[in-house]
Each structure stands twice: as structure tokens, then as C-alpha cells.
C-alpha positions in Angstrom: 92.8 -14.1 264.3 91.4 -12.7 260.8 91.9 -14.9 257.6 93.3 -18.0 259.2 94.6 -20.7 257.2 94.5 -24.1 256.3 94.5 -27.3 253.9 91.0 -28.6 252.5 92.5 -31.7 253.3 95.1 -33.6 251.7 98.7 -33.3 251.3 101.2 -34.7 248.6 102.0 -38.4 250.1 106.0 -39.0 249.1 107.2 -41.7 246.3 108.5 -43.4 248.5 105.1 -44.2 250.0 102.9 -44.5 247.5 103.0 -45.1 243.7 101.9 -41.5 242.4 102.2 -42.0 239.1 99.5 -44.9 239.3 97.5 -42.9 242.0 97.2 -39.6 239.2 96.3 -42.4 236.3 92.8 -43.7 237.8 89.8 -41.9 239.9 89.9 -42.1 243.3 89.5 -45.3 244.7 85.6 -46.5 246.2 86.7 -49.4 247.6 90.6 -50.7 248.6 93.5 -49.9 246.5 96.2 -51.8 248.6 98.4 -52.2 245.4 99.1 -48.1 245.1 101.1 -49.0 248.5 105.2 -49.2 247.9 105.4 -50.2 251.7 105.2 -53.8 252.8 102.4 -54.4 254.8 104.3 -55.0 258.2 105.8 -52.0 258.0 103.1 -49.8 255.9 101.5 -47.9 259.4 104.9 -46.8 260.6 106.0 -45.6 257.2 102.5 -43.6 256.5 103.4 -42.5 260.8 106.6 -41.2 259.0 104.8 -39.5 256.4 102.4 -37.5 258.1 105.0 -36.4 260.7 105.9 -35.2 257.5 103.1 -33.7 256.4 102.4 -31.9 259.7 105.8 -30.4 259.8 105.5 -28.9 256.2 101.9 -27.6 257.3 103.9 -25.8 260.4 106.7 -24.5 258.7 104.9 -23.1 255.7 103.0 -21.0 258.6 99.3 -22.7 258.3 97.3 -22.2 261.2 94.9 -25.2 261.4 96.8 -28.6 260.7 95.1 -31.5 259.3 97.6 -35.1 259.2 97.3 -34.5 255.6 95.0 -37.8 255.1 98.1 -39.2 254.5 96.8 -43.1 255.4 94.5 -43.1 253.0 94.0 -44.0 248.9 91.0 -41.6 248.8 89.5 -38.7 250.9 86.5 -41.7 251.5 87.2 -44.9 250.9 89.0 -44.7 254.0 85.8 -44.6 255.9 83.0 -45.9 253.9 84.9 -49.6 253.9 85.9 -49.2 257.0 81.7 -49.8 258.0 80.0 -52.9 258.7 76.6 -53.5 256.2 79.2 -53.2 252.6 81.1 -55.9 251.0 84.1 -54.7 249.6 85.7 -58.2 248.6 82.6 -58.1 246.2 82.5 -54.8 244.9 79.3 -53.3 242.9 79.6 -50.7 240.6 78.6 -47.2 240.3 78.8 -43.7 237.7 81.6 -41.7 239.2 81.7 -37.8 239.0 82.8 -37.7 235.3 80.2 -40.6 233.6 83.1 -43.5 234.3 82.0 -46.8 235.8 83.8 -47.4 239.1 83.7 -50.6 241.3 82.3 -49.2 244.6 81.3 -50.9 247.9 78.5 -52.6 247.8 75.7 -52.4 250.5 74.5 -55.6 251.7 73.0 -54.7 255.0 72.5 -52.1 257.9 75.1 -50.0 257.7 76.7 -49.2 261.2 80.1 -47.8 262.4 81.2 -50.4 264.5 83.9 -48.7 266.3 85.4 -45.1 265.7 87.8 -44.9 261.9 89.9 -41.5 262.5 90.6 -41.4 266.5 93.5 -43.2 266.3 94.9 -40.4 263.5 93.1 -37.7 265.3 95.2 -38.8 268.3 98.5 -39.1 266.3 98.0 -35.8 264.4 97.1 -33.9 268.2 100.3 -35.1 269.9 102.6 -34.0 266.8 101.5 -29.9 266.7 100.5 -27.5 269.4 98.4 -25.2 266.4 94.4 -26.1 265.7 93.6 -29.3 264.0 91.0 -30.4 261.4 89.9 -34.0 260.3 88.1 -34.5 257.7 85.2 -37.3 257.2 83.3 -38.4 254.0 79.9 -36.9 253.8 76.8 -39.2 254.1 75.5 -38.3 250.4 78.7 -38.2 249.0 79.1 -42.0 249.8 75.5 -42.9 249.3 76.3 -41.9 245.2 79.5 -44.3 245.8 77.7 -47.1 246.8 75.6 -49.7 245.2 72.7 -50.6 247.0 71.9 -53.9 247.4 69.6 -53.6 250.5 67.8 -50.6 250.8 64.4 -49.4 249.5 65.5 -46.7 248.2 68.6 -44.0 247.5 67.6 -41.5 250.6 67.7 -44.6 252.8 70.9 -45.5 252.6 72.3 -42.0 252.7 70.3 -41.4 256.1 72.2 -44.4 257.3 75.3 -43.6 256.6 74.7 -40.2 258.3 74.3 -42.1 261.5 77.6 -43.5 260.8 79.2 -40.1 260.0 77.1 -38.8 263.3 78.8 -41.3 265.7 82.2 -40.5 264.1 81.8 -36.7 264.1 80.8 -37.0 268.0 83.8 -39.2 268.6 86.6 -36.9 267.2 85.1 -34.1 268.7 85.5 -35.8 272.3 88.8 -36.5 271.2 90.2 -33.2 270.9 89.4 -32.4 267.2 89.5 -28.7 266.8 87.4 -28.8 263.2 85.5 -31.5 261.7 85.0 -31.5 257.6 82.4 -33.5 255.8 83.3 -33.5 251.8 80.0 -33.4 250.1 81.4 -32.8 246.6 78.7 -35.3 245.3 76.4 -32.5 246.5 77.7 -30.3 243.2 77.9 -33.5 241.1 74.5 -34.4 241.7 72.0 -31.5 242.7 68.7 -33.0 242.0 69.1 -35.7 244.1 71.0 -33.7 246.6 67.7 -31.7 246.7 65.8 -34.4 247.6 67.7 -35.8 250.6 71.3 -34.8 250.9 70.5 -31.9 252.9 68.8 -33.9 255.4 71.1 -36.8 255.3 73.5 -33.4 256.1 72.0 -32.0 259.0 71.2 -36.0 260.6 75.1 -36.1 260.5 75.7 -33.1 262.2 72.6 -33.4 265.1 73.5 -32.9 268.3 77.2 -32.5 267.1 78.8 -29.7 269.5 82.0 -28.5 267.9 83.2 -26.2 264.6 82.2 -27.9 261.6 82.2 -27.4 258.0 81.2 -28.9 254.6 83.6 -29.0 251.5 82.3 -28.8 248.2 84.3 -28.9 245.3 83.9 -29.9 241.1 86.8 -32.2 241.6 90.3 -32.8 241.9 91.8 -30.8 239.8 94.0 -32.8 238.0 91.2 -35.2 236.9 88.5 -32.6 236.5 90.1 -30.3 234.1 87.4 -28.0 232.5 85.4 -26.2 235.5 82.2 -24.3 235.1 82.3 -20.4 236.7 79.6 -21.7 239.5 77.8 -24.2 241.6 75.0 -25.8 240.7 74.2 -26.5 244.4 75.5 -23.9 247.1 72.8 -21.4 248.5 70.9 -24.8 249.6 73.7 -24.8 252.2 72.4 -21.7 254.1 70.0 -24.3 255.7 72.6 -26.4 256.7 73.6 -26.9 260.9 77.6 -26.4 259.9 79.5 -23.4 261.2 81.6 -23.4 257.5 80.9 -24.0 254.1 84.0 -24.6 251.7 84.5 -23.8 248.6 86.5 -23.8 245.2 87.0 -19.9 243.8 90.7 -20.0 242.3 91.1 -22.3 239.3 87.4 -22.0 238.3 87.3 -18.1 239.1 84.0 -18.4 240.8 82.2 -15.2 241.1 81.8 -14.2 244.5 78.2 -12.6 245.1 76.9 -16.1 245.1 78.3 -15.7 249.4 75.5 -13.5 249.5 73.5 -16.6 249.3 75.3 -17.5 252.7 75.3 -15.1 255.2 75.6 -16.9 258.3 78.3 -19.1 257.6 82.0 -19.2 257.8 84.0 -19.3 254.3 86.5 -21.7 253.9 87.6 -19.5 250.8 90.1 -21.4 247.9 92.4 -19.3 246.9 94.9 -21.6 245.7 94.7 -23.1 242.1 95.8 -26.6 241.9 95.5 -27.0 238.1 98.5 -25.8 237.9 101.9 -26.7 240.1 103.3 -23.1 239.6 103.7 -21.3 243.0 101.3 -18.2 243.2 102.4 -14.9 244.6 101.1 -14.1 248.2 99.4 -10.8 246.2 97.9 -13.0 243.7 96.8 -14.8 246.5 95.4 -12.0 248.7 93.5 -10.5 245.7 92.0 -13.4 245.2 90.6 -13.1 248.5 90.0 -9.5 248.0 86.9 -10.4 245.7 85.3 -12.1 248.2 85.7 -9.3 250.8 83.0 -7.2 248.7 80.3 -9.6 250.0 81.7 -11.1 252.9 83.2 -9.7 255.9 86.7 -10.2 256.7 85.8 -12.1 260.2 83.9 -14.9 258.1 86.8 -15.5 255.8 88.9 -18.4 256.1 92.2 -19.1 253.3 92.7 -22.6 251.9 93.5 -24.1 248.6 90.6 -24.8 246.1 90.4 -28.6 247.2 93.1 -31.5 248.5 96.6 -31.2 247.8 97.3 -35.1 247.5 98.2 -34.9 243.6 101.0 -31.7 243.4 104.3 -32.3 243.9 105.3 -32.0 247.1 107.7 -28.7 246.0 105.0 -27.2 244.7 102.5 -27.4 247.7 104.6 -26.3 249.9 105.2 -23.5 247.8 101.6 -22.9 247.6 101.4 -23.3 251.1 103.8 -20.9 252.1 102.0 -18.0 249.2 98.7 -18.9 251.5 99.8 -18.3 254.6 102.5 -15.1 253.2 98.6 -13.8 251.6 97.2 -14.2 255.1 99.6 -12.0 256.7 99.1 -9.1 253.9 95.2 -9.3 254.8 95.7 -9.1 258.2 97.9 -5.7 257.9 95.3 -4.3 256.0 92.6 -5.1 258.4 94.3 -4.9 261.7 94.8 -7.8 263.0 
């Protein structure tokens, strides 16, 4: 199939689940943000269960072609996973710059980090027995949470994201032998920080995805869009990514209007193209959403092209997603007509 579809990631998580308002007035959460949570805690897994049945269903009936569970269990795209390791105290946070200059509390490395048994199966699992379509799970990427960490233990900033990326490495393996379809690492630390992504995230990359025998890709992004309002018109790290070991490299094209000749700089890799501005909760046409697209077919071919919003979904209303959803998936079906699929 040509142009086939899917979330970066997250989806809207309902009111009734979590406190959105609170969740849209802070940046993301490093380390564990139980109080967002309007569920009791006995009954919190079977309601976030509910909630990405949910989330699956909307993903189905807005016609997307790869499901994700719409990281619906989780505060943050990684704190998810990075507390969820052995070597970091989180009851005793440190603290670290986030993206935009803000101190954040972070977890706070106080030993070998390790994985001690696999984080995402268990949703992997839950997501695979709820659709028949493809399925992607995402998983933090190891430089990403090396800059949301403070490093009590190390030598030095590369070491701790090289271990990390044996944590990721184990995971990555493990949700591949459990009937993942896609695997994501979200790197967007990788554009926040470029120097030091030049240095060693690129290696700390590639340790995570050795050996790894599956479809993967690597999101990078400028940030949630409704935190990170003023975008610049391109990456400061991308072409880098060329000598990276992942099938797909995705990226943010709609709100910050990217120019595409930079996917020149990428010629063997699969696009995971946004096309979906989330700056904004109006619903997009499917032709504003194919031309969008469009511009990137002058540099890529149509076979190495694959539709998704700019970045997670987690903080539109859930009206408006779907909306969005529906546009992505209606701009799909235009492309393929045109190239004959």
C-alpha cells in the first residue's frame, strides 16, 4: 500500500481519565506525575484498559492503517520508561534544563542503569489482541532521556546515554518478539540539542537498534505543539540521520512548514511525513492535507512516503483529532488514486 497512515504516537486521553487541564499547564513530566490521574488507584489500569480500547477504536474508524494504543497509560511519551529502569531514583528527583530553558525535576541516575524486565509487552500485548490492522509502539530514545536525566554516577554524558541504549536495545528486541509491527524511538532531544547529539547520540542511536530485526523508525520533532509555539522552518539536526540503522525517520513539516529538499539529505529511508498541524484544533481538509504531502513528493518517491500528524496527539481535543484523523487518512486515499494504488 502507498502512503499508509498513522499516529506519531499519542492520542487525546478523555477527562474522565486524566486532568487535561493540569496536564496542558506544565511540561511533560521526567519523573511520576500520579496526581494528573482522576482514577483511583485500584481501579486506574482497568480505566486507562477502557481508554485505549478507546483509542484503538477511534484510530480504526477514522481509517488509519498502523494503530498505536495511543500511549494512553502514560503522563509523558518517556517517563513511562525511563522510571520504570533500575540505576534512577525517582523518590529523589535531580533536576535538569528542559527543551525550552525551564528547570524540570528529572530522574536522577544513581547507578547502572538496566531494564530489569520488559516496560511495553504487556500494552504491546493489549493493543495486538484489540485490532487486526499493523501496530506501532513507541519507546523513548536513549539520548533523549540521557538530557532528562541528572547524572549522579557516570563519568560522563555519552556514558549514560550508551547505557540507556542497552535498556532501549533489550526493550526494542522484546516487543519485536512480541508481535510489534513498528517500533519508534522519539529522539526529539536530538533537534533540541545538536552538538551534543553530534558527539554521541548517534551512536547511543544505532547501540539501540544493533541486532534489532524488525521496521523501525526515529521521531524527531521541536515539541509539542501546544507548549512549543514559535517553530523554526528547519532542523538543526536531520541529514545526520542518513547514518542511522532505522528503516524510518519521522518528521514535523505541517505547522512549521518545513521545506522539503532537506529529504534529499535522506535517501534511503522511509518518511514518516507530518502533515497534520496540531497548533491548531481546526480540522484540515483531506486536499489541504494531500498537498501537503504533495511537496514532499518532488524529492521523495511516493513508495517512501508514510502520512502522520506532525507529532503526538495527547493535547487536542478528542473532536478534533479525530477529525484530523479522518482528513489524514481521507488525504491518503486521494494520493493513492493519483498514483495507482
Amino acid at each position: 500500500m502507498l502512503f499508509p497512515t498513522s499516529l506519531a504516537g499519542s492520542y487525546p486521553q478523555p477527562e474522565w481519565l486524566i486532568d487535561r487541564a493540569k496536564l496542558a499547564s506544565r511540561f511533560p513530566p521526567r519523573v511520576r506525575a500520579r496526581e494528573l490521574w482522576r482514577v483511583d488507584p485500584e481501579h486506574l489500569a482497568e480505566a486507562q484498559a477502557d481508554a485505549t480500547v478507546m483509542a484503538i477504536r477511534d484510530q480504526e474508524a477514522a481509517g488509519l492503517d498502523i494503530i498505536t494504543d495511543g500511549e494512553i497509560r502514560r503522563e509523558s511519551y518517556s517517563n513511562h520508561f525511563a522510571t520504570a529502569l533500575e540505576g534512577v531514583d525517582i523518590d529523589n528527583p535531580g533536576t535538569a534544563l528542559d527543551r525550552s530553558g525551564h528547570p524540570n525535576p528529572v530522574p536522577r541516575v544513581v547507578g547502572p542503569i538496566s531494564r530489569p524486565e520488559p516496560v511495553g509487552v504487556d500494552d504491546l500485548e493489549f493493543l495486538r489482541s484489540h485490532t487486526n490492522r499493523l501496530v506501532k509502539m513507541t519507546v523513548p530514545g536513549p539520548f533523549t532521556m540521557s538530557q532528562q536525566a541528572q547524572n549522579d554516577y557516570y563519568s560522563d554524558d555519552e556514558s549514560v546515554a550508551m547505557a540507556y541504549a542497552e535498556a532501549c536495545n533489550a526493550e526494542i528486541r522484546d516487543l519485536f518478539a512480541s508481535g510489534a509491527d513498528v517500533v519508534q524511538l522519539d529522539e526529539p532531544y536530538m533537534q533540541a540539542r545538536p552538538e551534543a547529539a553530534r558527539r554521541f547520540g548517534l551512536t547511543a542511536l544505532n547501540r539501540a537498534l544493533d541486532g534489532v530485526d524488525g521496521t523501525t523508525a526515529v521521531h524527531i520533532c521541536f515539541g509539542y505543539a501546544a507548549i512549543i509555539h514559535d517553530k523554526p522552518s528547519g532542523y538543526s539536526f536531520l541529514s545526520e540521520l542518513a547514518d542511522c540503522s532505522c528503516d524510518q525517520i519521522s518528521i514535523e513539516t505541517a505547522q512549521p512548514n518545513l521545506d522539503p529538499g532537506v529529504l534529499a539529505d535522506l535517501p534511503d529511508k522511509t518518511i514518516i511525513l507530518g502533515v497534520i498541524d496540531l497548533s491548531d484544533a481546526t480540522v484540515e481538509t483531506a486536499d489541504q492535507v494531500a498537498e501537503r504531502a504533495r511537496r514532499a513528493l518532488k524529492v521523495v518517491g511516493p513508495e517512501r512516503l508514510v502520512l502522520a500528524p506532525d507529532c503526538g496527539m495527547k493535547y487536542l481535543p478528542r473532536e478534533s483529532a479525530r477529525g484530523k484523523m479522518r482528513a489524514l487518512a481521507e488525504a491518503a486515499a486521494l494520493l493513492r488514486s493519483e498514483f495507482g494504488d
